[in-house]
C-alpha positions as CSV (number, residue, x, y, z in Angstrom):
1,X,-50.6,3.4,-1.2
2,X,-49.6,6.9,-2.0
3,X,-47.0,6.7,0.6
4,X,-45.5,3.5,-0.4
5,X,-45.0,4.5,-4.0
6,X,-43.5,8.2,-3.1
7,X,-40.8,5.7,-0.7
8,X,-40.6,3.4,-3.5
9,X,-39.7,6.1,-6.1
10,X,-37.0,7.3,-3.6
11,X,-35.8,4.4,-3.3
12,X,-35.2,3.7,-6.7
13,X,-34.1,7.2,-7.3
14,X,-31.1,6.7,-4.6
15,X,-29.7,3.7,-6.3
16,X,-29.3,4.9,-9.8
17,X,-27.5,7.6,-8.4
18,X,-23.2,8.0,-9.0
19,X,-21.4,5.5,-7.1
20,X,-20.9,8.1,-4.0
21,X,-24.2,7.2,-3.0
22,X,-24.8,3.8,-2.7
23,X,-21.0,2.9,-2.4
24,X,-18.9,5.1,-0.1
25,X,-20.5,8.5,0.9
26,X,-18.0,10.0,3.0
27,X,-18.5,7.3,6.1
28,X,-17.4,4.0,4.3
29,X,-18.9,1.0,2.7
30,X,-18.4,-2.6,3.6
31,X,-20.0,-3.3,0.5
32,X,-16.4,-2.2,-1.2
33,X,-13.6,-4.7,0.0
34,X,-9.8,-3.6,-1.2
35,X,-7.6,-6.0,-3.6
36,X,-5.0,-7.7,-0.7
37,X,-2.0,-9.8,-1.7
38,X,-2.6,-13.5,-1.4
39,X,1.2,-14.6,-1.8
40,X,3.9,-12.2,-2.0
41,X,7.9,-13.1,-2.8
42,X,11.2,-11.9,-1.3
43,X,12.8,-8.2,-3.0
44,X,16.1,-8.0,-3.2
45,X,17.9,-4.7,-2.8
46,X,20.6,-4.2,-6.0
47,X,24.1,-5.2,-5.0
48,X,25.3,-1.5,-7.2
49,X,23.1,0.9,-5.8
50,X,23.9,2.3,-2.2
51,X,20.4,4.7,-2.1
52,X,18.1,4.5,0.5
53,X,14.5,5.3,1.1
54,X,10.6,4.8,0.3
55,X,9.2,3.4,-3.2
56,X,5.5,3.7,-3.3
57,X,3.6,1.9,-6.1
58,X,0.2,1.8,-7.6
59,X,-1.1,-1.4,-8.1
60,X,-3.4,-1.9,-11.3
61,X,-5.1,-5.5,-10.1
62,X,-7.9,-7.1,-12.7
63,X,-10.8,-8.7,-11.4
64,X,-9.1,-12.3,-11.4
65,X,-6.3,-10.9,-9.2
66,X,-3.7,-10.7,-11.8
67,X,-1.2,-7.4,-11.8
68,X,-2.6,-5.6,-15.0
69,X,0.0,-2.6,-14.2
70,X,2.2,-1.0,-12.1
71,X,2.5,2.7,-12.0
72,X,5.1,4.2,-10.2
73,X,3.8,7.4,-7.8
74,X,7.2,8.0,-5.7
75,X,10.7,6.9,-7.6
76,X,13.9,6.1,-6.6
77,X,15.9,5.4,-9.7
78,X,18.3,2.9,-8.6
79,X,15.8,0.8,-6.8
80,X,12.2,1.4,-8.2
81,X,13.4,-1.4,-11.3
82,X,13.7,-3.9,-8.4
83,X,10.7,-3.4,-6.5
84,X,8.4,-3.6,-9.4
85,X,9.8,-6.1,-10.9
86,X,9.4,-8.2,-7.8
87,X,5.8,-6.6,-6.7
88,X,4.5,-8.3,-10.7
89,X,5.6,-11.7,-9.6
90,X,2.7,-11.2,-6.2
91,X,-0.7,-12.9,-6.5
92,X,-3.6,-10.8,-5.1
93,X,-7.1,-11.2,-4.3
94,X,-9.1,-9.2,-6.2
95,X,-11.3,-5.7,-4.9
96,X,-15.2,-6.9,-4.0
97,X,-17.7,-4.2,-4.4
98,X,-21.4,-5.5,-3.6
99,X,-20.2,-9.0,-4.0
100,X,-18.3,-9.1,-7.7
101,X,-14.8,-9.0,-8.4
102,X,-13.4,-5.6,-9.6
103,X,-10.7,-4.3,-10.9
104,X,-8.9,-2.0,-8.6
105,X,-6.0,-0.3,-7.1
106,X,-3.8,-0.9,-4.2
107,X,-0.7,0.8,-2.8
108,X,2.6,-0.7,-2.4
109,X,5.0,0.6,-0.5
110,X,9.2,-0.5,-0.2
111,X,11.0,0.4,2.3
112,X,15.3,0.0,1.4
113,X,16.0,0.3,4.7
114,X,19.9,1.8,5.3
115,X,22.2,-0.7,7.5
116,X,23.0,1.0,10.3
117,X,21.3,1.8,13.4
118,X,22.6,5.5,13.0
119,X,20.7,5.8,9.6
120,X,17.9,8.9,10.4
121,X,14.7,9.2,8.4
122,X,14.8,10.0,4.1
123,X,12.1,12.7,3.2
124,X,9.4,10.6,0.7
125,X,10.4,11.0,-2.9
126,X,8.3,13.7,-4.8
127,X,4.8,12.5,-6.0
128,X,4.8,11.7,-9.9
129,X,2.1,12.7,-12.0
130,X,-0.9,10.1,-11.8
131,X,-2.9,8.5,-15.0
132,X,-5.8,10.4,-15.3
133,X,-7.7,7.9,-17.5
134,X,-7.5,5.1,-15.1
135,X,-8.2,7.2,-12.1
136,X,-11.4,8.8,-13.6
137,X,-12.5,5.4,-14.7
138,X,-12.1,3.4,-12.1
139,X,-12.6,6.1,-9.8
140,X,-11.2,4.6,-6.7
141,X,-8.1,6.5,-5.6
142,X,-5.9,4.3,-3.4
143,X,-4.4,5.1,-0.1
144,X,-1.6,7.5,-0.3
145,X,1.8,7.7,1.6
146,X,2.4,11.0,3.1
147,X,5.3,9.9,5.7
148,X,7.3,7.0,6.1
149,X,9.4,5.7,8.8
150,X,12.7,3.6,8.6
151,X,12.5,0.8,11.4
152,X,15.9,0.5,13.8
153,X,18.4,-1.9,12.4
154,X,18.9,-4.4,14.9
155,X,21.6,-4.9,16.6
156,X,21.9,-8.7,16.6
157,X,20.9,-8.8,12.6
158,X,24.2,-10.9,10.8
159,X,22.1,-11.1,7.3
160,X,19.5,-9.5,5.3
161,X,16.1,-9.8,5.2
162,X,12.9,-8.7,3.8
163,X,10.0,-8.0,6.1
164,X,6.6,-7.9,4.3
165,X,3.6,-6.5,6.0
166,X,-0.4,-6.0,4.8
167,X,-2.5,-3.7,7.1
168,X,-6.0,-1.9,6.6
169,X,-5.6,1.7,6.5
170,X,-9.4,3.3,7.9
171,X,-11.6,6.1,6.5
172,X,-9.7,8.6,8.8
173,X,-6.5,7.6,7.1
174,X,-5.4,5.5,10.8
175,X,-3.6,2.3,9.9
176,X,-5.0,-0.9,12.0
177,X,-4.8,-4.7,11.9
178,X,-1.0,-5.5,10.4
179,X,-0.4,-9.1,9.0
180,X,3.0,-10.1,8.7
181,X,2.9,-11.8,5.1
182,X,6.9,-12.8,5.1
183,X,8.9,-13.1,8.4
184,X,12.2,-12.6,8.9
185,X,13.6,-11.9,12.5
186,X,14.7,-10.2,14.0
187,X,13.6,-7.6,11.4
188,X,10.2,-8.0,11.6
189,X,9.6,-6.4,15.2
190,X,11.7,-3.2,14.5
191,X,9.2,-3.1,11.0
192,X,6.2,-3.4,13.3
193,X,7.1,-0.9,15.3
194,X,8.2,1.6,12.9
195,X,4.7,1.4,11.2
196,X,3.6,3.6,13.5
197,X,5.1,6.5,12.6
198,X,4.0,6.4,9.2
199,X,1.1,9.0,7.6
200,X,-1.6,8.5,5.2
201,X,-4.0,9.7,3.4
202,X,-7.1,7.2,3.3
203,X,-8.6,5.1,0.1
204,X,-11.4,7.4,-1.6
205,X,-14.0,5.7,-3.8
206,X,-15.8,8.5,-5.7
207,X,-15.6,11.0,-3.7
208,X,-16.0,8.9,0.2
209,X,-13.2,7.5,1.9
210,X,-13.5,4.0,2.5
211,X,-11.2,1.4,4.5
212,X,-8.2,0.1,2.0
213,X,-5.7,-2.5,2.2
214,X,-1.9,-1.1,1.7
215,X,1.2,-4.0,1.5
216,X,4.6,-2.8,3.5
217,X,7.9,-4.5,1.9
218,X,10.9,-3.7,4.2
219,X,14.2,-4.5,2.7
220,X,17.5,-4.9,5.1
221,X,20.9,-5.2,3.5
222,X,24.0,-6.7,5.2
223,X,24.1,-5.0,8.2
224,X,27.7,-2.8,8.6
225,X,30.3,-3.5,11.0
226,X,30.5,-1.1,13.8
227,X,33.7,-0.3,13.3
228,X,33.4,0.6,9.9
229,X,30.8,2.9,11.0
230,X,33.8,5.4,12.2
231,X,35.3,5.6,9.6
C-alpha cells in the first residue's frame, strides 16, 4: 500500500508539472499535433516589383482555425504585402494538444522564384525581431527557416504558376512527408526537388522539439525569353 501511494504521488507530481514534461521533453509528443492548412489560394507575384527571394511568415491560428495574425519574421518589401495578404484568405486546421483545439503557430514560407533557369540562390532575408508576449504565452516556437532553395525554372514553362506544398518538419529539424496542396506543372516537380536543399530549425514546445507542420508557397512569374537573357 505504501508503495502504491509513493507511485501514486509521483504520478500526480509529474503531471502538474510545466508543459515540458508531460508535453514535449526533448524527444517529441504525439499528444501535440501542428495547425496545417486545410484549403489554401493562389499568390500572385506584383506585376511592379522585379525582387526575388524567401518570405517566411508566422502564422497566429485560433483554436477554430481562423488566421488571428500574421507576423512577419523575414521581409521582402515589395513582396511581403502580397504574400500575407493572400496567406489571411487560407483556412487551417487548428493545433491539437491532448485532444483539444489550441491556438498556435505555423510557419509559412514564399518562395518568388526568379524566371530564369540561370537565377542562383538569394541569401534568406534577416530575421525580424519576434513578439515576445505571444511567444512566452503560447510557448510553442514554430519551425524556423535557416536556408532556402530556388527550384530550376523549367524549361518548357510558357506561364506562371504557384506551387504550394505542406510537409512535416521532425524533432531533428529533417523535413519528411510533402503534400502538394495546389499543382501546377510543370512547376511542381522542380519545387519538390528543390525542398531538399532547404534547412531548418525544428518546432519547440516549451523547451522539447516536437514534429511541426510548415506550408511552402512557390511563386513562378512569366518565364523570360532566352534571347532576352543575353542581353
Amino acid at each position: 500500500m505504501q508503495r502504491f501511494c509513493a507511485s501514486a504521488m509521483a504520478l500526480l507530481w509529474l503531471c502538474t508539472q510545466p508543459l515540458a514534461l508531460c508535453a514535449g521533453d526533448g524527444r517529441g509528443d504525439i499528444r501535440f499535433q501542428s495547425a496545417q492548412a486545410a484549403s489554401v489560394e493562389d499568390i500572385t507575384k506584383p506585376n511592379f516589383s522585379i525582387a526575388n527571394g524567401t518570405v517566411v511568415l508566422d502564422v497566429l491560428v485560433s483554436e477554430k482555425g481562423d488566421v488571428r495574425s500574421v507576423q512577419v519574421r523575414r521581409d521582402i518589401v515589395s513582396l511581403t504585402e502580397v504574400a500575407v495578404a493572400s496567406v489571411r484568405t487560407w483556412k487551417f486546421e487548428p493545433a491539437q494538444l491532448r485532444g483539444t483545439a489550441v491556438t498556435s503557430r505555423i510557419t509559412v514560407a514564399v518562395t518568388f522564384n526568379p524566371a530564369s533557369t540561370l537565377a542562383e540562390n538569394i541569401p534568406l532575408p534577416p530575421l525580424l525581431p519576434q513578439n515576445d508576449e505571444v511567444r512566452i504565452r503560447l510557448g510553442f516556437q514554430p519551425v524556423e527557416v535557416t536556408f532556402a532553395a530556388f527550384p530550376r525554372y523549367p524549361d518548357t514553362a510558357i506561364n506562371p504558376g504557384t506551387v504550394i506544398i505542406q510537409a512535416t518538419i521532425d524533432e531533428a529539424g529533417i523535413l519528411n512527408s510533402p503534400k502538394v496542396l495546389r499543382d501546377a506543372p510543370p512547376f511542381t516537380d522542380k519545387a519538390l526537388r528543390a525542398l531538399g536543399g532547404w534547412k531548418f530549425l525544428p518546432a519547440r514546445l516549451r523547451g522539447g522539439p516536437v514534429k511541426s507542420k510548415v506550408i511552402f508557397a512557390f511563386v513562378f512569374r512569366l518565364p523570360i525569353p532566352p534571347l532576352a537573357l543575353q542581353w
